[in-house]
SEKOL-13187 format. One line per 5 residues: number of its first residue (from 1); their letters; for each residue y, x, z of N, C-alpha, C. Coordinates in steps of 0.05 Angstrom, whole numbers, padded with zeros to 5 digits. Example, Ala and Ser with C-alpha at 12.3 -4.5 7.8 and 13.67 -1.06 7.14 Angstrom:
1 = AS = -00114/00264/00156/-00090/00246/00156/-00066/00264/00156 | -00045/00257/00142/-00021/00273/00143/00001/00258/00157 .
//
This chain:
1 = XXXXX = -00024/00017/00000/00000/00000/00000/00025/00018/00000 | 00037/00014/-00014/00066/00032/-00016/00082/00026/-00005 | 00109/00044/-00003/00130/00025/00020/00143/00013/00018 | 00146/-00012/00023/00162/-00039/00007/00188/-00048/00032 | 00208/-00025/00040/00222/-00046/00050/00237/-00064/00055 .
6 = XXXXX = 00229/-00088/00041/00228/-00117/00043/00204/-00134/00055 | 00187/-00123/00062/00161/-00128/00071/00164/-00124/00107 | 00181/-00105/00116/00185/-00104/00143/00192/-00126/00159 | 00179/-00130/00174/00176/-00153/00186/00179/-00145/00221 | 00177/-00168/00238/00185/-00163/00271/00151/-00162/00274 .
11 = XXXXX = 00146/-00139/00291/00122/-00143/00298/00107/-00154/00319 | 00119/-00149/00339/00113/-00176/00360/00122/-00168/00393 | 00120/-00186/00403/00136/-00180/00431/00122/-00171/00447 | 00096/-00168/00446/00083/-00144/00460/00083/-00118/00464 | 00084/-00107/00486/00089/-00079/00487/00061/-00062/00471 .
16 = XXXXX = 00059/-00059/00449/00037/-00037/00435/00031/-00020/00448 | 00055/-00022/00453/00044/00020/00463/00025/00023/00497 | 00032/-00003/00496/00016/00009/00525/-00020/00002/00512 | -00024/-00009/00493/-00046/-00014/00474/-00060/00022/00460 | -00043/00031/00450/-00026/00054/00441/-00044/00084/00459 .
21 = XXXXX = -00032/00080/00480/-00037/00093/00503/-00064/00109/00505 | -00077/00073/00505/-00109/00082/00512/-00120/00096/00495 | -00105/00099/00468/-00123/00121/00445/-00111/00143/00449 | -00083/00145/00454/-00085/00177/00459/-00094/00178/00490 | -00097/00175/00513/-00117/00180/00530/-00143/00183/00519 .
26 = XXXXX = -00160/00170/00510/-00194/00172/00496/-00192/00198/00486 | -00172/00206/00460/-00173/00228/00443/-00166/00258/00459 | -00149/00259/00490/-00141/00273/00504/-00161/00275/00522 | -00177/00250/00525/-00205/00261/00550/-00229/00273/00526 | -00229/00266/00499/-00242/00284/00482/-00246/00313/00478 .
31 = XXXXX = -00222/00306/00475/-00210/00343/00460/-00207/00366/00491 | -00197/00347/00506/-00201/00369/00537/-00228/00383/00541 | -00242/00382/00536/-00264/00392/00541/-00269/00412/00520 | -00254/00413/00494/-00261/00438/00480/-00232/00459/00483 | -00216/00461/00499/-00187/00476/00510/-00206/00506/00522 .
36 = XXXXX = -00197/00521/00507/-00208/00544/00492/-00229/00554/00489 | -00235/00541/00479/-00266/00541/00462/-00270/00555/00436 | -00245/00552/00419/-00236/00566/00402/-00258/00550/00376 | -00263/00520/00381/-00279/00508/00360/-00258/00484/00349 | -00237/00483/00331/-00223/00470/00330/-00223/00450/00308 .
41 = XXXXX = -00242/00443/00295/-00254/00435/00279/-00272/00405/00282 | -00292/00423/00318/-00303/00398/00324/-00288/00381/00347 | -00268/00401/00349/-00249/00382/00375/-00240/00354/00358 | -00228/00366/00335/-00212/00337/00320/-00229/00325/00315 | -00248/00327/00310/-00275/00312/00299/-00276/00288/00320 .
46 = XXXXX = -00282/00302/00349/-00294/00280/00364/-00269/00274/00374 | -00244/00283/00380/-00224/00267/00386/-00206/00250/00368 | -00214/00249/00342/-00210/00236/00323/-00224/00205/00328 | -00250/00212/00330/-00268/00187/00330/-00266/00171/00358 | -00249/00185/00379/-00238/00174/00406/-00220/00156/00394 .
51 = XXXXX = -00205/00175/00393/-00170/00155/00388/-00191/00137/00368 | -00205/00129/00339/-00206/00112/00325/-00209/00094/00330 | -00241/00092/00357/-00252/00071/00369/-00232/00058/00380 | -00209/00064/00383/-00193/00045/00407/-00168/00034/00392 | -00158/00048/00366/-00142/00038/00346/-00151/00018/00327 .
56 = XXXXX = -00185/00023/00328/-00196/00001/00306/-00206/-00024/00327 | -00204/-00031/00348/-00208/-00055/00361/-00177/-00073/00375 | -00162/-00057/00364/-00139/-00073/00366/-00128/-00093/00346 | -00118/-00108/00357/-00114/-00141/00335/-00080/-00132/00324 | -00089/-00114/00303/-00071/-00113/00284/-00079/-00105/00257 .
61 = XXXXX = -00067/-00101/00233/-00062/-00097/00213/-00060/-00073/00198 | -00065/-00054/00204/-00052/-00028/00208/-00066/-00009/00185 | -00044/00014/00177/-00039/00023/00147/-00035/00047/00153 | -00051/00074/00147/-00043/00101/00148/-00020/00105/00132 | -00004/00102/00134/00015/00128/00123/00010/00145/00105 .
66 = XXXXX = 00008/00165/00125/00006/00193/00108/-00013/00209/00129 | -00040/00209/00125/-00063/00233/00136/-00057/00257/00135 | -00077/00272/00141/-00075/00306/00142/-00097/00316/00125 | -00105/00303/00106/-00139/00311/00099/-00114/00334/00070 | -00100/00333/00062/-00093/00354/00038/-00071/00377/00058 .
71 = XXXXX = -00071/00379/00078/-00059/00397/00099/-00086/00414/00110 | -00100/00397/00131/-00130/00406/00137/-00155/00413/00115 | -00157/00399/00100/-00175/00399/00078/-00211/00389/00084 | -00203/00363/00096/-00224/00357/00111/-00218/00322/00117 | -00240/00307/00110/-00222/00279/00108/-00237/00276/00139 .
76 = XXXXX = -00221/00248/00156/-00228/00226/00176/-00223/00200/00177 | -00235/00186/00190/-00217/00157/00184/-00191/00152/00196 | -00173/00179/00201/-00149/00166/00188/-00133/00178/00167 | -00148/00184/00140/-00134/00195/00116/-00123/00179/00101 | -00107/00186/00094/-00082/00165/00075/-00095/00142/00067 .
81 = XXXXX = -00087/00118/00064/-00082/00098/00059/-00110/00085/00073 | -00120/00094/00091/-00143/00075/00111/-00129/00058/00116 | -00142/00030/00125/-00138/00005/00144/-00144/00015/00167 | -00139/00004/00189/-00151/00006/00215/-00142/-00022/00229 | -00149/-00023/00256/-00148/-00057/00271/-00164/-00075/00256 .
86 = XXXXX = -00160/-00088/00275/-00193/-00116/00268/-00177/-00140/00247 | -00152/-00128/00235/-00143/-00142/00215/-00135/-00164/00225 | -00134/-00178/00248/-00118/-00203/00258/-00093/-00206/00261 | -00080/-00182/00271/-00051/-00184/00288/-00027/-00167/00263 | -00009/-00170/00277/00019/-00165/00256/00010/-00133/00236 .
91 = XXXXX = 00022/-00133/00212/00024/-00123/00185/00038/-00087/00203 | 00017/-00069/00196/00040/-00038/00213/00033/-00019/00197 | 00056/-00004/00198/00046/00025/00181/00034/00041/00217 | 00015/00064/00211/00009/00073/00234/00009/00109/00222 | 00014/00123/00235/00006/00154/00231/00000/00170/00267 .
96 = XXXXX = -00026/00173/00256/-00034/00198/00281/-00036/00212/00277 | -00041/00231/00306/-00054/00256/00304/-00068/00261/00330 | -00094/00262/00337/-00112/00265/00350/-00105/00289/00367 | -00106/00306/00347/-00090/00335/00371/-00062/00351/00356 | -00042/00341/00363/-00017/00365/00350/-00027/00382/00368 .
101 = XXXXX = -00029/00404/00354/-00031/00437/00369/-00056/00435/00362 | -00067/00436/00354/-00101/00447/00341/-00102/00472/00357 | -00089/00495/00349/-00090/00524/00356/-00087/00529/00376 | -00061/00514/00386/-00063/00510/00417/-00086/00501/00438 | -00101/00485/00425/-00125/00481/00439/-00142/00498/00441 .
106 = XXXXX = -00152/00509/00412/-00173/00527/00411/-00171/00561/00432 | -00147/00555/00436/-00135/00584/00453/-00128/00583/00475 | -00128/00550/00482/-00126/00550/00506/-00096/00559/00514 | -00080/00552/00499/-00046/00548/00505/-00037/00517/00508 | -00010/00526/00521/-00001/00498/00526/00018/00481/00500 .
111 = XXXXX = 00018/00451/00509/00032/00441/00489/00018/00426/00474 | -00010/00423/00468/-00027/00407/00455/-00032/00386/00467 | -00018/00366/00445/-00023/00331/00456/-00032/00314/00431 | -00044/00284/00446/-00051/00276/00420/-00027/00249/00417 | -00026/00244/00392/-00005/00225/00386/-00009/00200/00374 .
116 = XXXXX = 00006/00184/00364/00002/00163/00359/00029/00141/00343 | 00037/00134/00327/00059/00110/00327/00059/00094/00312 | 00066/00076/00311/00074/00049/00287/00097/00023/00289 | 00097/00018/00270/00124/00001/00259/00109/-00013/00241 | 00136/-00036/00240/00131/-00053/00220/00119/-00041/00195 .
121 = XXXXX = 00100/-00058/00169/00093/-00052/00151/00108/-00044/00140 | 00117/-00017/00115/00138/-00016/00098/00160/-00002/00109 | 00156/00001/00135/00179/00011/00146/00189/00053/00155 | 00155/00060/00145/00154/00081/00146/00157/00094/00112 | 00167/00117/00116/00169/00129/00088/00144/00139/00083 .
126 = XXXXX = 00136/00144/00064/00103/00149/00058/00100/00173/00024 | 00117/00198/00032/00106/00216/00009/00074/00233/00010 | 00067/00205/-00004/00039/00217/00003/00024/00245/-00009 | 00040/00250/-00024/00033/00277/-00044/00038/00301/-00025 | 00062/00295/-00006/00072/00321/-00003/00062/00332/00029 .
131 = XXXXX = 00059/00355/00035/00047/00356/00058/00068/00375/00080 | 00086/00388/00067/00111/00396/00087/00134/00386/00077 | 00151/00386/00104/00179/00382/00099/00197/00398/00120 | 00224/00404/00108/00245/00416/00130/00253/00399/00148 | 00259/00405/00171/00273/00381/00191/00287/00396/00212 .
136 = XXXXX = 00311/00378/00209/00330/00380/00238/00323/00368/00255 | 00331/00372/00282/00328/00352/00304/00348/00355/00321 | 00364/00329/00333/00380/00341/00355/00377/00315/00374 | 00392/00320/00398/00386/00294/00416/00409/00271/00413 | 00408/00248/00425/00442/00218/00420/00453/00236/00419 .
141 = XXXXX = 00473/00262/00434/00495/00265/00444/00498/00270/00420 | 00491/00292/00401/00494/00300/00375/00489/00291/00355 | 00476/00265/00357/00469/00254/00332/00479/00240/00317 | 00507/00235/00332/00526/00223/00309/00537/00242/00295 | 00537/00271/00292/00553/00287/00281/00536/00300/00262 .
146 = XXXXX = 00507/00285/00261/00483/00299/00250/00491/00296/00223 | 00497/00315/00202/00510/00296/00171/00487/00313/00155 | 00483/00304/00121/00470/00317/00107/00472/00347/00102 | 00500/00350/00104/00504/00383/00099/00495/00402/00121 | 00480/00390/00138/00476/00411/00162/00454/00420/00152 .
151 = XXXXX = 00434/00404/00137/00411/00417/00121/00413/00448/00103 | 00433/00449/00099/00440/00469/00077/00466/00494/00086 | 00477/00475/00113/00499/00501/00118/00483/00528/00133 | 00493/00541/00137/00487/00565/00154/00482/00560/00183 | 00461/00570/00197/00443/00559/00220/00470/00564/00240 .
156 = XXXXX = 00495/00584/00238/00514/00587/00258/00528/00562/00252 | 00541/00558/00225/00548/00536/00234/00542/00499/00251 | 00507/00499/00240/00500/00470/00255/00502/00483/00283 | 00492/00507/00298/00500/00515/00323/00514/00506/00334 | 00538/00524/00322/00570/00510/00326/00569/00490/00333 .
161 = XXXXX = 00564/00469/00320/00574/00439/00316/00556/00431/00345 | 00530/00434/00344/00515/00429/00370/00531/00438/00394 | 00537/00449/00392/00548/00474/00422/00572/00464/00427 | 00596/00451/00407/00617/00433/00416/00613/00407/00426 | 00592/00402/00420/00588/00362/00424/00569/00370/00453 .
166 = XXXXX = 00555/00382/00454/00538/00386/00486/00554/00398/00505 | 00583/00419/00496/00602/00420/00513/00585/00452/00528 | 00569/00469/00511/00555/00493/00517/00567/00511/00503 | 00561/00526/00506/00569/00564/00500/00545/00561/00471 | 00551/00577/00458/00527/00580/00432/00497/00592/00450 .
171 = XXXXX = 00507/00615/00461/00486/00633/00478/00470/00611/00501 | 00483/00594/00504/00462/00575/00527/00447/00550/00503 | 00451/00553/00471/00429/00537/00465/00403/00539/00462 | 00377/00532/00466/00353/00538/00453/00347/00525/00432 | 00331/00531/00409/00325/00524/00386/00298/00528/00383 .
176 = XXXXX = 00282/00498/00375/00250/00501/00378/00251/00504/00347 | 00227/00530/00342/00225/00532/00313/00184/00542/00321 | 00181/00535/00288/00152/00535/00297/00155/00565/00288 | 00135/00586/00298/00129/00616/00296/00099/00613/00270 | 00122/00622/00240/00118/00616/00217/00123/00644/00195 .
181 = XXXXX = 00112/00651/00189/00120/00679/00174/00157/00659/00154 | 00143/00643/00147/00167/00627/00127/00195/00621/00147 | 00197/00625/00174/00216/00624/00190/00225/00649/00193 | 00223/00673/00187/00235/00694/00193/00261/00696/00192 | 00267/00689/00173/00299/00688/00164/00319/00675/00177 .
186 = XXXXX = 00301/00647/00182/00315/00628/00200/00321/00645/00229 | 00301/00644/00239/00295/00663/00267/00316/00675/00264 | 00324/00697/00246/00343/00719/00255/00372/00699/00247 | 00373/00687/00230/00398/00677/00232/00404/00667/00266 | 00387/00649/00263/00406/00633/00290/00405/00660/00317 .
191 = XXXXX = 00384/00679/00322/00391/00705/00346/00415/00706/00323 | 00424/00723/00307/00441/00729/00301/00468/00713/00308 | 00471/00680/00310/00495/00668/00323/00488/00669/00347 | 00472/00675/00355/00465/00679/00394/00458/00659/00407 | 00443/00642/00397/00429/00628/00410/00398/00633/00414 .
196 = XXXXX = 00386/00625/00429/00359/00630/00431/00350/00608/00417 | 00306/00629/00413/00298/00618/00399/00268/00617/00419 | 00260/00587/00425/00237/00575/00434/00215/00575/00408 | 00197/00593/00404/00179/00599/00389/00156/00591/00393 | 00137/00568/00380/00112/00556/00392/00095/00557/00368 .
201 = XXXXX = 00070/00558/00369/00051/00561/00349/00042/00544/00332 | 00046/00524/00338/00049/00495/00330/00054/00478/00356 | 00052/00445/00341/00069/00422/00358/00099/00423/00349 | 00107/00406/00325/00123/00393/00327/00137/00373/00326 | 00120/00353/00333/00126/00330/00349/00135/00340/00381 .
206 = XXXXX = 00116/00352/00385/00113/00356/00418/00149/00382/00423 | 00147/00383/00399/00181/00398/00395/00207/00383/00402 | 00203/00359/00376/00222/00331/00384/00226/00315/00405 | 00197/00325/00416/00201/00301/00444/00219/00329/00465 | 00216/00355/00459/00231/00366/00482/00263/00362/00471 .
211 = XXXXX = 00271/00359/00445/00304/00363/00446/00318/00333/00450 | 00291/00309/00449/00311/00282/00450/00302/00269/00477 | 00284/00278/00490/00274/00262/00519/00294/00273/00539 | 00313/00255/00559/00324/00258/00570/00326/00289/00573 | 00345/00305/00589/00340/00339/00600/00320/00357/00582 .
216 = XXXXX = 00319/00348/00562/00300/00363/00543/00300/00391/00549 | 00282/00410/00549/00286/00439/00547/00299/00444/00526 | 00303/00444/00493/00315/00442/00473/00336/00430/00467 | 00349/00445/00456/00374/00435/00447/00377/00425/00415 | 00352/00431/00399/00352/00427/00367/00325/00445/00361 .
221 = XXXXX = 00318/00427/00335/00294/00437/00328/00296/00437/00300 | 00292/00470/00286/00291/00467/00251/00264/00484/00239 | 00266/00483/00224/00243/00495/00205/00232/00463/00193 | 00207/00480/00180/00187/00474/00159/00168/00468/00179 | 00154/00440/00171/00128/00420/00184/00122/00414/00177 .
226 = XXXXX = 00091/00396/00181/00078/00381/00163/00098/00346/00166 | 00086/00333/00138/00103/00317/00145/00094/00295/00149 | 00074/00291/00160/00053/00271/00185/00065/00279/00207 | 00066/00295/00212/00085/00308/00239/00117/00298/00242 | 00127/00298/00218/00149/00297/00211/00151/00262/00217 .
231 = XXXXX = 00147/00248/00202/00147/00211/00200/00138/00208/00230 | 00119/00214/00250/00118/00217/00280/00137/00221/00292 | 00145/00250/00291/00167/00253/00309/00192/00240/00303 | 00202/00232/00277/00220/00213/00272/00223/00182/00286 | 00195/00179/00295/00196/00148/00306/00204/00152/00340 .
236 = XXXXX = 00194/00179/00343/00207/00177/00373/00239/00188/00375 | 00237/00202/00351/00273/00209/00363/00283/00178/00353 | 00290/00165/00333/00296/00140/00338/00279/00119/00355 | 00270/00126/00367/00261/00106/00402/00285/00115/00413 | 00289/00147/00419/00312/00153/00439/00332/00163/00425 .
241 = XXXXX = 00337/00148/00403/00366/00150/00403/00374/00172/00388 | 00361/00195/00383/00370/00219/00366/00372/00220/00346 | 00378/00244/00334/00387/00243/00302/00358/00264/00294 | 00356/00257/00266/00337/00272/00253/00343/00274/00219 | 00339/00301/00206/00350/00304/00177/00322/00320/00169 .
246 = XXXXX = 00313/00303/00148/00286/00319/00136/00282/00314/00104 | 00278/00337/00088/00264/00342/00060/00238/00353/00056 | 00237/00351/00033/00200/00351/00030/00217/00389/00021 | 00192/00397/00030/00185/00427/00029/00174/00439/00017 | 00162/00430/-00006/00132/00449/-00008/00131/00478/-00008 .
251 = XXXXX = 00101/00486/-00003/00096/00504/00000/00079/00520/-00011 | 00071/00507/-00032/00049/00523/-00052/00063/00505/-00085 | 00043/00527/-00105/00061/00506/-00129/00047/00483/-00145 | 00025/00483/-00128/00001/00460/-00127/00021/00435/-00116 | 00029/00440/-00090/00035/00424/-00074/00067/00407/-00091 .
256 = XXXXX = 00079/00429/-00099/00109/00420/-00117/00095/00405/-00140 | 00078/00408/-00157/00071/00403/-00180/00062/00375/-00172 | 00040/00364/-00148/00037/00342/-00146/00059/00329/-00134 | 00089/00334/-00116/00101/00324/-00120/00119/00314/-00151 | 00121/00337/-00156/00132/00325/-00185/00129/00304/-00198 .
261 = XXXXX = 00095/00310/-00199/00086/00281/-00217/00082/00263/-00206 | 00088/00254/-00173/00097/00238/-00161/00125/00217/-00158 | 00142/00240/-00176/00173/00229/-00184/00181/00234/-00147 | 00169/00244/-00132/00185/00253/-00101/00219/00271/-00111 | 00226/00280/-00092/00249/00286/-00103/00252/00311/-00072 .
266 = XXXXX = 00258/00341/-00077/00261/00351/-00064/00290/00367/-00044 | 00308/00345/-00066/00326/00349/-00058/00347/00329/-00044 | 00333/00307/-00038/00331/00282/-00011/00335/00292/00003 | 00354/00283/00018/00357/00282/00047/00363/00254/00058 | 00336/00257/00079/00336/00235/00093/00346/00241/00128 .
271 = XXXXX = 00351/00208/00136/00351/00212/00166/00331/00194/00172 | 00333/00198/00197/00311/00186/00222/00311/00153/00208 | 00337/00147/00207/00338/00110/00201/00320/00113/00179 | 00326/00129/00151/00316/00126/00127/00276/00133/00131 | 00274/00150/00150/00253/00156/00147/00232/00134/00157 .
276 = XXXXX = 00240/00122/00180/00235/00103/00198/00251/00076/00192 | 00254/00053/00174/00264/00033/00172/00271/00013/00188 | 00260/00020/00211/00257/-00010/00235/00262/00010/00261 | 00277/-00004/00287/00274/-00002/00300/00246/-00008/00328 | 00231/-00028/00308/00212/-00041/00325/00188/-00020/00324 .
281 = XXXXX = 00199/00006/00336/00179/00022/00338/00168/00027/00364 | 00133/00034/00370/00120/00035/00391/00107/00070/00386 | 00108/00080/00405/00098/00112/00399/00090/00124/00426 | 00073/00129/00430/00057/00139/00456/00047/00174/00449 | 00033/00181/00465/00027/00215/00472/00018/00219/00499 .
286 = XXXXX = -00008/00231/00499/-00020/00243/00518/-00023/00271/00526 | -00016/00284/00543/-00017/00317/00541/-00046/00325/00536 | -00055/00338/00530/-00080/00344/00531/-00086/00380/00545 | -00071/00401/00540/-00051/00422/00554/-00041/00412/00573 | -00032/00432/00584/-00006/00432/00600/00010/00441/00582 .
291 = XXXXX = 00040/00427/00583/00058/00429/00572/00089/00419/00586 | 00111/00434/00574/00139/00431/00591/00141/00397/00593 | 00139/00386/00572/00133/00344/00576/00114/00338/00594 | 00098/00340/00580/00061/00336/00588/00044/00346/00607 | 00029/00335/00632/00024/00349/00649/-00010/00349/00622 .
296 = XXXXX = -00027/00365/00618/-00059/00368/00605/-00074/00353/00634 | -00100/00341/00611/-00116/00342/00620/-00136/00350/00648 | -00137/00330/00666/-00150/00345/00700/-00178/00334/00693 | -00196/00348/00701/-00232/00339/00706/-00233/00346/00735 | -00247/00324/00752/-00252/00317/00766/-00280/00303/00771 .
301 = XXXXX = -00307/00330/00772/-00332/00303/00766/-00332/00280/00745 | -00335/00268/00758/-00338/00249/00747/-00314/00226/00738 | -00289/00235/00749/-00261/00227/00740/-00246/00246/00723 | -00229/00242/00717/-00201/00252/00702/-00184/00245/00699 | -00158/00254/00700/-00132/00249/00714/-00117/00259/00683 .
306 = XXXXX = -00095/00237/00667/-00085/00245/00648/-00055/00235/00653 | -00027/00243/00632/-00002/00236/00639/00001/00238/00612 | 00013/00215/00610/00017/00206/00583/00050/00197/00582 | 00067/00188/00556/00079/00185/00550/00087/00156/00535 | 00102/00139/00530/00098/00114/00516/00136/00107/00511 .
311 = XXXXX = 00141/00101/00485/00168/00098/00477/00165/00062/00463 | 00187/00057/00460/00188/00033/00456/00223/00029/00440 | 00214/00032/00419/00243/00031/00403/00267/00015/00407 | 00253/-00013/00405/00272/-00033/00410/00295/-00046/00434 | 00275/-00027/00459/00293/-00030/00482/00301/00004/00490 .
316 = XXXXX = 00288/00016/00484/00291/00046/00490/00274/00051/00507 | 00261/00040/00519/00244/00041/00538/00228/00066/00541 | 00224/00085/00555/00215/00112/00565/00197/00102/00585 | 00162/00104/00579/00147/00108/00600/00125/00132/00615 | 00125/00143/00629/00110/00159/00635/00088/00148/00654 .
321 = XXXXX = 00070/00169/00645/00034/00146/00652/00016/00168/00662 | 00018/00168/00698/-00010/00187/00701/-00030/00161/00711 | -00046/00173/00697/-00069/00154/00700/-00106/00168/00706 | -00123/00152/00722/-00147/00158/00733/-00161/00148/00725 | -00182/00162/00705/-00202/00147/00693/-00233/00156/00695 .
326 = XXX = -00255/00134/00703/-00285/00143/00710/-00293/00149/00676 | -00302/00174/00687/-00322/00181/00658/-00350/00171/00659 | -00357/00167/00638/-00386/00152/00641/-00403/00170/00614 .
//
């Protein structure tokens, strides 16, 4: 199904996400158990088929997006354009990810969570060809000043502009960038205007949620992502309010070529609104790590202790969720 929006519709007055929840918990009591194991392959596997079981018995309608199977190279049931839900309940676009931070798991670093979100049908952007994109991120305070040209100016100047609206020194900002051979440049630009640089191996969603969740550790987040990652973390910075600016990236000339003949366009710039059409967004996250958001995964015999996350677009609503669950 392509993205039609005119097809966006109100999805219903139930809180999802606390529906939401229980799959990234399932996929976070999955995947905990392979946190450095260094097998990262069968972690998504079986925390894939966690989160599924609990996304496919929900009474909705629900539409992948955009999968990871031409990023990973490895399909699951949730690769592009699957159904999921028992088909009863309201029309949604949905995009997961069972574990952001793959690598982080397998090594047993922090920051690996699993994710989850959806909106109305139509309401998500859906370049299904393309598998990266560039993205800004900043939190409300800055996000009215977020404009297209910040994509393209010089990393001192969006600094600048950040560092006047937060009312900081350049040298007291941090900047989450993923640690990318293709970031080098970036990297030294922004040390070069003197701001620091928060360097993570992957996770960037789990990026977005640090520069727009209240007191964020981050102050802005740029580089090159996948852009399943990308359409995610967009639904939570518009839950809270932030600004977000993203283009498709590619990164191989496979990857440009099937955009091409896609008629995609790489020289779009979108925001958070454009990327995300509706406010009636629901988006949850489980730590599965320990992480600066996320408390990971506790085993306990025969219990386990998880802290989860749950956003709610329409009211703004911020929930945090430790929760105790019997393993069986």
């Amino acid at each position: 199904m392509p993205n039609a929006p005119s097809m966006v519709k109100v999805v219903t007055s139930r809180n999802l996400g606390l529906d939401l929840v229980r799959a990234t918990e399932a996929a976070a009591l999955a995947a905990g158990r392979y946190v450095g194991l260094d097998h990262p392959d069968e972690a998504d596997h079986i925390a894939g088929d966690a989160m599924y079981q609990i996304l496919n018995s929900l009474d909705m309608d629900g539409y992948i997006v955009t999968g990871e199977e031409l990023k990973l190279g490895m399909h699951s049931p949730f690769d592009t354009g699957a159904r999921i839900g028992t088909g009863k309940g309201p029309m949604l676009d949905v995009v997961v990810d069972p574990i952001e931070g793959r690598s982080l798991l397998a090594s047993g670093r922090s920051g690996a969570i699993a994710a989850c979100a959806v909106a109305p049908v139509g309401s998500m952007w859906a370049p299904q060809q393309a598998i990266y994109m560039e993205k800004i991120i900043v939190d409300a305070e800055v996000a009215p000043a977020l404009v297209p040209e910040c994509m393209d100016a010089p990393a001192a100047w969006t600094l600048a502009l950040v560092a006047r609206l937060k009312k900081k020194d350049i040298h007291d900002l941090v900047v989450f960038v993923l640690d990318r051979p293709r970031h080098a440049e970036l990297v030294d630009e922004i040390r070069r205007a003197g701001a620091r640089v928060m360097l993570r191996a992957a996770g960037d969603v789990a990026g977005a949620l640090l520069v727009v969740a209240p007191n964020g550790r981050a102050d802005m987040l740029m580089g090159v992502g996948g852009v399943s990652e990308g359409i995610m973390a967009a639904c939570a910075v518009r839950a809270l309010g932030g600004g977000m600016l993203g283009r498709l990236a590619p990164q191989s000339d496979v990857e440009r070529e099937e955009i091409k003949i896609a008629g995609l366009s790489t020289r779009q710039i979108l925001s958070a609104r454009e990327i995300i059409a509706s406010d009636n967004i629901f988006f949850a996250a489980t730590g599965i790590t320990d992480g600066p958001l996320l408390s990971g995964v506790r085993y306990h015999g025969k219990r386990a202790e998880t802290h989860s996350l749950i956003l709610r677009g329409e009211t703004g609503t911020r929930r945090l969720i430790y929760a105790e669950h019997v393993l069986r």
